[in-house]
C-alpha positions in Angstrom: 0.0 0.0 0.0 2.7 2.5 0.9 4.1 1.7 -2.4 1.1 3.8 -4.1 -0.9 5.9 -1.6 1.6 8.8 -1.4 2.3 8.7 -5.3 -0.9 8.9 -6.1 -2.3 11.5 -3.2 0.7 13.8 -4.4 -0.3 13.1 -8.7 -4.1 13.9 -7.7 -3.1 17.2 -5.9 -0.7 18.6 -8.3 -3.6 17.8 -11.3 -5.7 19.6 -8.7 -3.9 22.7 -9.0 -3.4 22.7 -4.8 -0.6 22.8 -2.4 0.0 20.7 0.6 -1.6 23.5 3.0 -4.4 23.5 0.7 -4.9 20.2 1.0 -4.1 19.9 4.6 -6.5 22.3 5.0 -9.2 20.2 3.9 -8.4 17.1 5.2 -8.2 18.8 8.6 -4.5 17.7 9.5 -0.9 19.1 9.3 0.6 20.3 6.3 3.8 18.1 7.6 1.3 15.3 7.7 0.5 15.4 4.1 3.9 16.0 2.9 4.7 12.2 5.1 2.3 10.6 3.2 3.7 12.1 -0.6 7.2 10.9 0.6 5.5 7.7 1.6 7.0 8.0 5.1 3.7 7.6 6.6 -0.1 6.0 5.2 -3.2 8.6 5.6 -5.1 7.3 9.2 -7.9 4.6 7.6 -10.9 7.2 8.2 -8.6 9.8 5.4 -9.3 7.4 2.8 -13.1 7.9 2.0 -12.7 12.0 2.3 -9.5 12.0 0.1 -11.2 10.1 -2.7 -14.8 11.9 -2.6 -12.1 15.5 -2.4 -10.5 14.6 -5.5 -13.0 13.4 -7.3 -11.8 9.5 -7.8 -12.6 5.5 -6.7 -10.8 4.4 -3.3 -9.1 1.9 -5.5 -7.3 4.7 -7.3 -6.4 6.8 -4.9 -4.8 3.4 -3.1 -3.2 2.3 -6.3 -5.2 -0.4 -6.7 -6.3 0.1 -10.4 -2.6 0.7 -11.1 -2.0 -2.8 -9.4 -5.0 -4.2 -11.5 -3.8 -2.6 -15.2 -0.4 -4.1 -14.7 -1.9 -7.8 -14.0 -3.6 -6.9 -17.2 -0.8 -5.8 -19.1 1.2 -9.0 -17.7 -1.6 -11.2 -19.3 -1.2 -9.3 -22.2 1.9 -9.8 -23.2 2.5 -13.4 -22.1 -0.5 -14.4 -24.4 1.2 -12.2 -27.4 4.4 -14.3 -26.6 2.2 -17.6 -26.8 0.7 -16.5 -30.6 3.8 -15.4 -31.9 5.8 -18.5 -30.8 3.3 -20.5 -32.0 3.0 -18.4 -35.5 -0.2 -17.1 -35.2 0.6 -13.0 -36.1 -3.2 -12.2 -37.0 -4.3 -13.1 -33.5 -1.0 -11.6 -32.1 -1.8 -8.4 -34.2 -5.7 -8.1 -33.3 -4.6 -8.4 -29.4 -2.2 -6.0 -29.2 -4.6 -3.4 -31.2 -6.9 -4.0 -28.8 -4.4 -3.4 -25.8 -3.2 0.0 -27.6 -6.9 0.6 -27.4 -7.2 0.0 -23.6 -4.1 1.0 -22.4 -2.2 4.0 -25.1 -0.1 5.1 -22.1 1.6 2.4 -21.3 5.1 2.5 -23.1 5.6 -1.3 -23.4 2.0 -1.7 -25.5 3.2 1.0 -27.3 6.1 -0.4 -28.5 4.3 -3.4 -29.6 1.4 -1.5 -31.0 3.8 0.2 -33.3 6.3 -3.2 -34.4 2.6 -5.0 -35.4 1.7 -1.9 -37.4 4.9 -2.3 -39.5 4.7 -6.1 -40.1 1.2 -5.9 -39.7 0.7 -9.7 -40.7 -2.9 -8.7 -42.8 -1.0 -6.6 -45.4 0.6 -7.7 -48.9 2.0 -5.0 -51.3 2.2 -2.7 -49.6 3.1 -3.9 -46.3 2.2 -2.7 -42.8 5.0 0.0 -42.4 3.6 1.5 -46.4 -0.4 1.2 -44.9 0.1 2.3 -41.8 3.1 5.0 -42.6 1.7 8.1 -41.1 0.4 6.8 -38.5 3.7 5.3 -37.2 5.7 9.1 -37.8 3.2 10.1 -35.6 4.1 7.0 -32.6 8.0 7.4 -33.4 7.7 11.5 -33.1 5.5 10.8 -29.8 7.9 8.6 -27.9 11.1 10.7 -28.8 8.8 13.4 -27.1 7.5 11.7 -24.8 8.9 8.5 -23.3 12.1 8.0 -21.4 12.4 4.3 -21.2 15.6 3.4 -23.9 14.5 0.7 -25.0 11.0 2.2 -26.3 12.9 5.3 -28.0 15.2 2.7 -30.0 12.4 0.7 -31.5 11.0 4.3 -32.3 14.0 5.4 -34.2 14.4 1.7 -35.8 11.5 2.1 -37.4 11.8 6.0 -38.0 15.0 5.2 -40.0 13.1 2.4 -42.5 10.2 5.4 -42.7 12.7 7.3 -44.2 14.3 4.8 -45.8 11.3 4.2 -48.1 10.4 7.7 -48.7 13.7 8.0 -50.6 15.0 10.5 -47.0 18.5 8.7 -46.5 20.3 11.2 -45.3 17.4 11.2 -42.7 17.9 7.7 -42.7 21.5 8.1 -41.9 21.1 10.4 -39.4 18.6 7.9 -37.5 20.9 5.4 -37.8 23.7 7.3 -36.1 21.9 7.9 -33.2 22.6 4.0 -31.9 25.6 2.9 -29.9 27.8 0.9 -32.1 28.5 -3.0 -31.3 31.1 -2.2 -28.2 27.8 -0.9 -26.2 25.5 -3.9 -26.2 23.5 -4.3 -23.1 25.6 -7.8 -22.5 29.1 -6.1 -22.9 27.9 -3.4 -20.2 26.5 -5.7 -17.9 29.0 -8.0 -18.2 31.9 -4.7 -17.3 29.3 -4.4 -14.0 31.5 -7.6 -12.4 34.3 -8.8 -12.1 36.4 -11.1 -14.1 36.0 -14.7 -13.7 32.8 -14.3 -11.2 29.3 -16.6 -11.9 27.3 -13.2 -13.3 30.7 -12.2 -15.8 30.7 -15.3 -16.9 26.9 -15.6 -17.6 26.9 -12.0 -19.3 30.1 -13.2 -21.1 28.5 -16.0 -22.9 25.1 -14.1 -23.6 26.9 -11.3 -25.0 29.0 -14.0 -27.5 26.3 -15.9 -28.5 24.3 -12.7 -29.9 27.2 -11.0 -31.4 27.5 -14.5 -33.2 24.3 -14.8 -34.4 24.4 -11.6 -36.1 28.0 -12.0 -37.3 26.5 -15.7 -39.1 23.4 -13.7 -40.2 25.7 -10.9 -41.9 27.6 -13.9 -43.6 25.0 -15.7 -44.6 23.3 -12.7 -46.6 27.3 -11.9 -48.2 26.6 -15.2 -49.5 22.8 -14.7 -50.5 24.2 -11.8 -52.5 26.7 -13.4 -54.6 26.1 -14.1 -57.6 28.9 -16.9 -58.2 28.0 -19.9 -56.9 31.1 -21.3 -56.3 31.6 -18.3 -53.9 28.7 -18.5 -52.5 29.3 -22.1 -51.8 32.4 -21.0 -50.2 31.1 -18.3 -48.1 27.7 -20.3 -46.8 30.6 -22.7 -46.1 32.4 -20.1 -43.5 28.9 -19.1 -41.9 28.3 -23.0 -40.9 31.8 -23.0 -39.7 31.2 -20.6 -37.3 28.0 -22.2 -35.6 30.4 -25.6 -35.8 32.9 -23.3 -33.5 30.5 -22.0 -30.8 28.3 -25.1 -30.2 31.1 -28.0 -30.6 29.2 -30.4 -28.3 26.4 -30.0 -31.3 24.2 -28.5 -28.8 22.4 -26.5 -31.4 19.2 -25.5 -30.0 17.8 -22.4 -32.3 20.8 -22.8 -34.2 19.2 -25.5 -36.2 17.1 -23.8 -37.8 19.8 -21.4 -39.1 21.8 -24.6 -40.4 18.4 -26.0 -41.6 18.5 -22.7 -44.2 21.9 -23.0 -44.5 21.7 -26.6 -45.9 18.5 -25.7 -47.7 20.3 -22.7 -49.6 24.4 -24.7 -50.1 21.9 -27.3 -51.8 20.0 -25.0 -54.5 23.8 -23.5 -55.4 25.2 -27.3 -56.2 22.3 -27.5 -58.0 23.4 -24.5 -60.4 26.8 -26.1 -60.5 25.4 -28.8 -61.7 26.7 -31.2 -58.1 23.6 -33.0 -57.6 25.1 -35.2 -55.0 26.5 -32.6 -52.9 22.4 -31.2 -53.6 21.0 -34.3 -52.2 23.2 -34.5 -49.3 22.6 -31.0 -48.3 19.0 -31.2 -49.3 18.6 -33.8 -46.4 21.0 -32.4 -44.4 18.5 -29.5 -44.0 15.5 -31.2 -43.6 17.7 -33.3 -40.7 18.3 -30.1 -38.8 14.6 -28.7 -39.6 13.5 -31.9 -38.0 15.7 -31.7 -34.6 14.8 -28.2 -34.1 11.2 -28.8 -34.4 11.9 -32.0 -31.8 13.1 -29.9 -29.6 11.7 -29.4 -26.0 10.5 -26.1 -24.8 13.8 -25.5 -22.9 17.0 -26.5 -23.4 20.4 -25.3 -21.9 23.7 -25.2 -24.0 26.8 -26.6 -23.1 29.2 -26.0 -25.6 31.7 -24.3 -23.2 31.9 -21.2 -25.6 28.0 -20.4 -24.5 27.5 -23.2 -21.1 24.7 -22.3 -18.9 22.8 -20.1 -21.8 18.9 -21.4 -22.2 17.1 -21.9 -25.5 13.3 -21.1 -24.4 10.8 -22.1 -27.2 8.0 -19.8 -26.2 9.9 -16.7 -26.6 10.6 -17.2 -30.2 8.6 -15.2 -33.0 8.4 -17.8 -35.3 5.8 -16.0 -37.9 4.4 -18.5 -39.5 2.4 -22.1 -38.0 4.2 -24.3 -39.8 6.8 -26.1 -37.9 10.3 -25.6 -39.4 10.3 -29.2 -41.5 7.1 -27.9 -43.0 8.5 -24.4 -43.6 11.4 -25.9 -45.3 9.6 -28.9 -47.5 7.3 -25.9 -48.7 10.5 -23.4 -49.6 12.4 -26.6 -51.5 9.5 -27.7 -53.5 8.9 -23.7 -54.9 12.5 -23.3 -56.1 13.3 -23.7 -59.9 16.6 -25.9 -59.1 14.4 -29.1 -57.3 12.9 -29.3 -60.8 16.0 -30.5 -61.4 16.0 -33.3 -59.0 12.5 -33.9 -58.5 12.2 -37.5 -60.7 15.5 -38.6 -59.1 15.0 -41.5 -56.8 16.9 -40.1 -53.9 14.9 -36.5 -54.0 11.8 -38.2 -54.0 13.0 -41.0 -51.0 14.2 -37.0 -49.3 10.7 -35.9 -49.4 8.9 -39.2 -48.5 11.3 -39.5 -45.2 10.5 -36.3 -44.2 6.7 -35.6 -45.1 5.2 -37.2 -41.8 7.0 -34.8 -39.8 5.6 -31.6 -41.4 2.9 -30.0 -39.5 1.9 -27.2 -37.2 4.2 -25.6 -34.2 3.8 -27.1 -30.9 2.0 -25.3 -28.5 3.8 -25.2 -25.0 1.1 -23.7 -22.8 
């Protein structure tokens, strides 16, 4: 209780336009008595309660902070059954909830952040997309949280998707701008936390291997796509080659986790290039080495913790991945292979079609953990 009281007795006199001898006045005490109870050093006597909610005009369950107490059980139910849709893949149902939460709670910083993120991949638009649609009305949420909102986290979704606004209106050198306003790699939130102890102790080491495993991911990511954009296979080959290399490094007890799913791709994509080299058994074998790792990351439980010793003690936690689509990862990949030019290719040979008819029967919807 004494978390609130005073908060909110001191919010519902300054919106009153009053001072503390004003309201001390009223309430027939000491101004010293109501400046205790706005430094929460002291609760208003149980018979102040009644008075001080019919004085300024509000339910007892405001004024004690109990609708505050209420809104944020809401908001927690909120965003744990968001979590739920988008693990599972279900980004309508993800989308309608949290435009219904911006309707009920437009305050709160942490709907608004995920108010504006659905707008921009809002899931029900197709050429154009969500941040095209809904375009002006996201300057207007970006421009309001720079304003407005102090919490970092908030502003830097804001300016991330400020920068692709003005990305595609042609404004780069707005763009740019945006863009500078980051920290640059050295500042993640991991590398900070983990300066915060020292060398060698249970939290460094925990921050340590956080802090490596995400700078990985995007270092893979960012070699992958230099790959994706070569037009050589061979080089390509090469370079896809490097970016499997790396997960090989980090997780050498093969302790994968989410990881398969990036070597599932990366299997998936090696194959379609030996294809163009004209290497169908290298295809093949990559073709169902993909479909393999599809497979073991769609067995995988809802938890899991590593213990490759470059990232021990990190947890894998299915139901806090965005998945964006149902399908479980051996369907997502069966449907990609079967769409690209190059398994015409391969499609009578005996092998492809003993590929598909292996892996078929696992292909299917995302499990649901809850």
């Amino acid at each position: 209780m004494q978390l609130y009281i005073g908060d909110h007795i001191k919010r519902l006199r300054k919106e009153k336009g009053i001072t503390q001898e004003t309201l001390a006045e009223r309430m027939h005490v000491s101004t010293a008595a109501v400046s205790k109870w706005e430094r929460n050093e002291a609760l208003p006597d149980i018979s102040m309660v009644l008075p001080l909610a019919s004085y300024f005009g509000v339910s007892t369950d405001e004024l004690l902070g109990l609708d505050a107490v209420k809104a944020e059980e809401r908001i927690q139910e909120i965003m744990s059954e968001r979590n739920r849709l988008c693990a599972l893949g279900k980004e309508r149902e993800a989308f309608d909830l949290i435009v219904a939460a911006y309707g009920e709670f437009p305050n709160d910083w942490r709907i608004v952040e995920e108010y504006m993120w659905k707008l921009y991949y809002d899931p029900n638009c197709e050429e154009p997309y969500g941040h095209e649609v809904h375009k002006e009305e996201l300057y207007r949420l970006c421009e309001r949280v720079l304003d407005e909102c102090t919490v970092d986290r908030v502003r830097y979704a804001a300016l991330s998707i400020l920068g692709g606004l003005y990305a595609l209106d042609g404004r780069l050198d707005k763009a740019i701008e945006t863009a500078k306003r980051f920290p640059t790699l050295l500042h993640t939130q991991e590398k900070e936390l983990q300066g915060c102890y020292e060398k060698g102790s249970t939290e460094w080491w925990a921050y340590t291997r956080a802090g490596l495993a995400e700078f990985a991911e995007y270092l893979m990511v960012d070699i992958r796509n230099m790959a994706l954009a070569t037009e050589d296979p061979h080089e390509s080959i090469r370079i896809l080659k490097k970016a499997m290399a790396l997960i090989e490094l980090l997780f050498d007890d093969g302790d994968f986790c989410f990881w398969n799913y990036h070597l599932a791709e990366l299997h998936i994509w090696l194959a379609h290039r030996y294809v163009r080299i004209h290497d169908l058994d290298a295809a093949l074998e990559n073709f169902e080495k993909g479909l393999r790792y599809a497979k073991a990351y769609d067995d995988l439980p809802q938890t899991a913790a590593h213990t490759s010793f470059l990232v021990r003690g990190n947890v894998f936690d299915a139901s806090k991945i965005n998945s964006g689509t149902e399908e479980n990862d051996v369907a997502r990949e069966l449907g990609y292979l079967l769409q690209i030019g190059s398994y015409q290719e391969l499609k009578d040979m005996p092998q492809m079609q003993a590929i598909i008819k292996k892996y078929e029967p696992f292909a299917g919807k995302k499990k649901d953990f809850s």
